[in-house]
N, C-alpha and C positions, 0 to 999 in steps of 0.2 A: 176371254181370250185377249191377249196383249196385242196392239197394233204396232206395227214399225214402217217406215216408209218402202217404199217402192224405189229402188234406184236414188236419183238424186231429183225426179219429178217433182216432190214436194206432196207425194198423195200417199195415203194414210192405208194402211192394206192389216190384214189378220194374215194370220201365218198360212191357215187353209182358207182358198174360195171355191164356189162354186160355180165349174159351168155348167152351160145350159145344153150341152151337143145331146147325150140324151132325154132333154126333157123337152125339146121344142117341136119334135117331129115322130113321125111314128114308126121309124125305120132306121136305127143305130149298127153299127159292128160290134157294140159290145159284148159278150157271152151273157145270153138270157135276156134281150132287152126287151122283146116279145113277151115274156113272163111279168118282169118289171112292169109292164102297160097291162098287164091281163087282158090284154089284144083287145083294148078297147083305142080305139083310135079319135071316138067324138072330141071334137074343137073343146065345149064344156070341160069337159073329162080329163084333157089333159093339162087344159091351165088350172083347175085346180087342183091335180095334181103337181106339176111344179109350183105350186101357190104354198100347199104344204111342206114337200122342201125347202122352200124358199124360206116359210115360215120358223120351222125347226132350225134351218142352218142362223138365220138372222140371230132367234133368240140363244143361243149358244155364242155369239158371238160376230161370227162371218160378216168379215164388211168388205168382202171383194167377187164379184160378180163378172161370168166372164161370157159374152153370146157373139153371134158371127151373123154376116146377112144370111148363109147358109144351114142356120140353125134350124130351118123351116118357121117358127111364131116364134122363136126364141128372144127376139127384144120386142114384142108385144105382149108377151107373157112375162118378160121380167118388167118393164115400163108398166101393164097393170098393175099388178102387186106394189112397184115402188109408191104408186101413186093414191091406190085403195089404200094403203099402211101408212099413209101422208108422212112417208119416209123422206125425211129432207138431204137435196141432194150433199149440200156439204158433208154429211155422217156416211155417205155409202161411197164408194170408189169402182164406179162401170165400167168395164172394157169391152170395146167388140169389134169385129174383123170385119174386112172388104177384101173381095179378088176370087170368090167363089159364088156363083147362083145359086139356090135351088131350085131342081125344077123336077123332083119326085113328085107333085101334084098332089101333096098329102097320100101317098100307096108307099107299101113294105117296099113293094115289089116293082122295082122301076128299074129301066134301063138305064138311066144313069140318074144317079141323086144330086149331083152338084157339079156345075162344071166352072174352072177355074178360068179367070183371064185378065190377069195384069195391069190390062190396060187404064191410061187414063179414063177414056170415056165410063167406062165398070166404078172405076174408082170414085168421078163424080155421081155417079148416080149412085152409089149406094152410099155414100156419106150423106148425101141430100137423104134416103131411105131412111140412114140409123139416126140421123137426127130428129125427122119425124116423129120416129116410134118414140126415143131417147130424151130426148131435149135438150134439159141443164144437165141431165146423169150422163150424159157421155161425158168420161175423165179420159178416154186411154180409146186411140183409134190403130187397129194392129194390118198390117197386111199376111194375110190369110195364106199361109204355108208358102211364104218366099222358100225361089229355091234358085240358084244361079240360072240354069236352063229355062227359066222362064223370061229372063231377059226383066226382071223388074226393076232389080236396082242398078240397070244400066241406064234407065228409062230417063232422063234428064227432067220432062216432065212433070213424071211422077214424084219425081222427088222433090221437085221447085214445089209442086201441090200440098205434098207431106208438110215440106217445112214453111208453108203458109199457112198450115192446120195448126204445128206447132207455136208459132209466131203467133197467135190468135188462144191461145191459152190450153190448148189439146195436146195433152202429148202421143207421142209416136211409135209405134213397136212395131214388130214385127213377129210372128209366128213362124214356128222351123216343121218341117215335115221331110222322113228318107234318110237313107242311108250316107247323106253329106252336110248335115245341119252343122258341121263344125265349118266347114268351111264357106257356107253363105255366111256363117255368124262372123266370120274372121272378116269378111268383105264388109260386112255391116256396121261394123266398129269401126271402120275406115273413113267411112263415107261422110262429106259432107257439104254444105249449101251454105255457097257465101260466107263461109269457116264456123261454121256453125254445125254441130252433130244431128245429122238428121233422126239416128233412132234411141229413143231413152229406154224402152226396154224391151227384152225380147222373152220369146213365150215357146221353151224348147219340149221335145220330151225326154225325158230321163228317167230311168227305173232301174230294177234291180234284174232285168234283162238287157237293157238296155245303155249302158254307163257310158256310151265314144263321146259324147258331147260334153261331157263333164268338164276337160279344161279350157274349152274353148268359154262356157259358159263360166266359170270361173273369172276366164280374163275379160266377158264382158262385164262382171259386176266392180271386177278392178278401174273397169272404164268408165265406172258409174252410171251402169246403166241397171235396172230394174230387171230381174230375173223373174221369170213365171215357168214354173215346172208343171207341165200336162200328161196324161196318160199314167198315172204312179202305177195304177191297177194295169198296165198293159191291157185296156181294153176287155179285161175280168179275166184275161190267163193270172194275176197274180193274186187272184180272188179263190175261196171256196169250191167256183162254178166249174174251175177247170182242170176236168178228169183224164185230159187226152191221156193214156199210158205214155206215149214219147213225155211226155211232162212229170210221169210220177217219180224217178228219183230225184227232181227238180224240188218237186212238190213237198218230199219225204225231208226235205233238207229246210225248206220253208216251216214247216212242221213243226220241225223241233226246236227251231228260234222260238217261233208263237210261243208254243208250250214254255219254253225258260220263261219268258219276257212276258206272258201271261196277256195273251193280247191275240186278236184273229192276225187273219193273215191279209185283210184290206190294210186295217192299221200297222202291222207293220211294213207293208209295201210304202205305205206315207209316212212313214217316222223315216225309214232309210232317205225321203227324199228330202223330208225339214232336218234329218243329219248333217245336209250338207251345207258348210259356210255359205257358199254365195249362194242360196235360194233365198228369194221374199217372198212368195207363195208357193204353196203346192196345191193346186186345184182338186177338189174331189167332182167326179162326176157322177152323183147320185139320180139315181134314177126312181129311188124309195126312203120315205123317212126315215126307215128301217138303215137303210145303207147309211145314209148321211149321219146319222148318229155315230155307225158302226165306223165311217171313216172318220170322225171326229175323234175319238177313242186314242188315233194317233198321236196327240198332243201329250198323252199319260202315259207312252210308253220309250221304258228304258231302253234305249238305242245305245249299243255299244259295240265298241275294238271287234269286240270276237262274234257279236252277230254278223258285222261289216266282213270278216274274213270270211266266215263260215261261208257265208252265202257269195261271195265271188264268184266261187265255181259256178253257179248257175246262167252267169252271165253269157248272152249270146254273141257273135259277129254282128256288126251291123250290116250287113247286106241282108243274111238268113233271118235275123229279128223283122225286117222290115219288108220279107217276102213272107215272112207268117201273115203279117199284120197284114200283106196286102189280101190273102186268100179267107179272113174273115168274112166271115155271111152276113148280109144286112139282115138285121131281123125285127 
């Protein structure tokens, strides 16, 4: 797999990476994550289950790695592996997020799995956290689903903090979550510390339900900032898994691309996203070696004019795409 930079950070990225949201915890929204674990939850079991993906995506290629303090073990389970594999940090490119807890307790089934909080105080202690776990591999530190209403990038603070992380050799991003990710990102491009841009790249979702963010993300990479595309799979509705009838003439349309373009329907959910100019990654979030191969497949396939038309119509609003996504079941 060919590496290209990341924005104008100076860090080395492969076209797909991998996060860790379903591999660090036992309770995901993706469609079938339960299945994907074989409802085995043991601490063993699941690192070395993400140890094998981990393993499989390395050897194909993949030198971009993406975990959140929220991931549950997720930068202890990728920080083992970096370090059993005496993977040196200059060859691999880390990112991971602050402004979310977890506090599922390692259970499916919890009243709340993460709660979000801005704050400075959140924001030192879990930098002090992912360093810990991280070390030298932390390249890329993001704040965890900025949203304007959160009041974070008004935070004077927070941002003097950011751009002393940056100043210090770390770059900076930010993650988008909801149905207004164009316009925090618009705010984010903006912003900056002592004339200096506080954020070098941002970490949106974008799919082929999902297209609003497109030009705003477009004109962050005009700004030179480093793009990361999350959720391609919509969470496994653009997968295989998902049979809702409300989805089957969706599905039926999806279908018949595959079948031209000779390729599942994971892969071409990620080829529609490494279609698009300003992306420099698109994350897959496997859960199974089986998948991570299967979304790897996206690099071989012919994306074209008339897939891109075809499949338009399937696209949803963004309010209804992002009230689906909110009624997902942890599982």
């Amino acid at each position: 797999m060919t590496l290209g930079m990341l924005g104008t950070t100076g860090l080395a990225v492969s076209r797909i990476g991998v996060g860790l949201a379903a591999l660090g915890r036992p309770g995901y929204i993706n469609l079938g994550h339960a299945d994907d674990l074989g409802r085995d939850y043991d601490v063993p079991s699941m690192q070395a289950r993400a140890h094998a993906v981990l393993d499989t995506a390395w050897a194909a290629g993949v030198r971009y790695f993406d975990a959140a303090r929220s991931y549950g073990r997720a930068e202890e389970f990728l920080a083992a592996w970096l370090r059993q594999r005496r993977i040196a940090p200059e060859t691999v490119t880390v990112g991971s997020k602050w402004g979310y807890t977890y506090t599922a307790g390692w259970r499916v089934e919890a009243e709340h799995h993460e709660i979000k909080d801005h704050s400075l105080a959140t924001l030192t202690r879990q930098l002090d956290e992912s360093r810990t776990q991280l070390g030298p591999y932390l390249d890329l530190y993001q704040i965890h689903s900025a949203t304007l209403d959160s009041g974070v990038l008004a935070d004077r603070a927070v941002l003097e903090r950011l751009a002393g992380l940056r100043r210090d050799g770390v770059a900076v991003g930010l993650s988008l979550s909801g149905p207004h990710q164009s316009e925090t990102l618009r705010r984010a491009i903006e912003l900056r510390v002592d004339g200096e841009r506080v954020f070098d790249t941002v970490q949106a979702t974008w799919n082929l339900l999902e297209r609003s963010a497109g030009p705003a993300l477009r004109e962050a990479s005009a700004a030179g900032m480093g793009v990361i595309v999350k959720e391609a799979l919509a969470n496994g509705r653009l997968s295989a898994r998902n049979g809702a009838p409300s989805f089957a003439p969706a599905r039926l349309r999806l279908e018949g691309v595959a079948r031209r373009l000779s390729c599942t329907l994971d892969a071409l959910a990620i080829a529609a996203v490494l279609a698009q100019p300003w992306v420099d990654v698109a994350l897959s979030g496997a859960a199974t070696v089986a998948q991570v191969r299967s979304n790897l497949a996206a690099l071989d396939v012919g994306w074209d004019d008339a897939a891109d038309e075809h499949l338009r119509a399937i696209a949803e609003d963004a309010p209804s795409y992002w009230a689906t996504r909110g009624r997902l079941a942890w599982n």
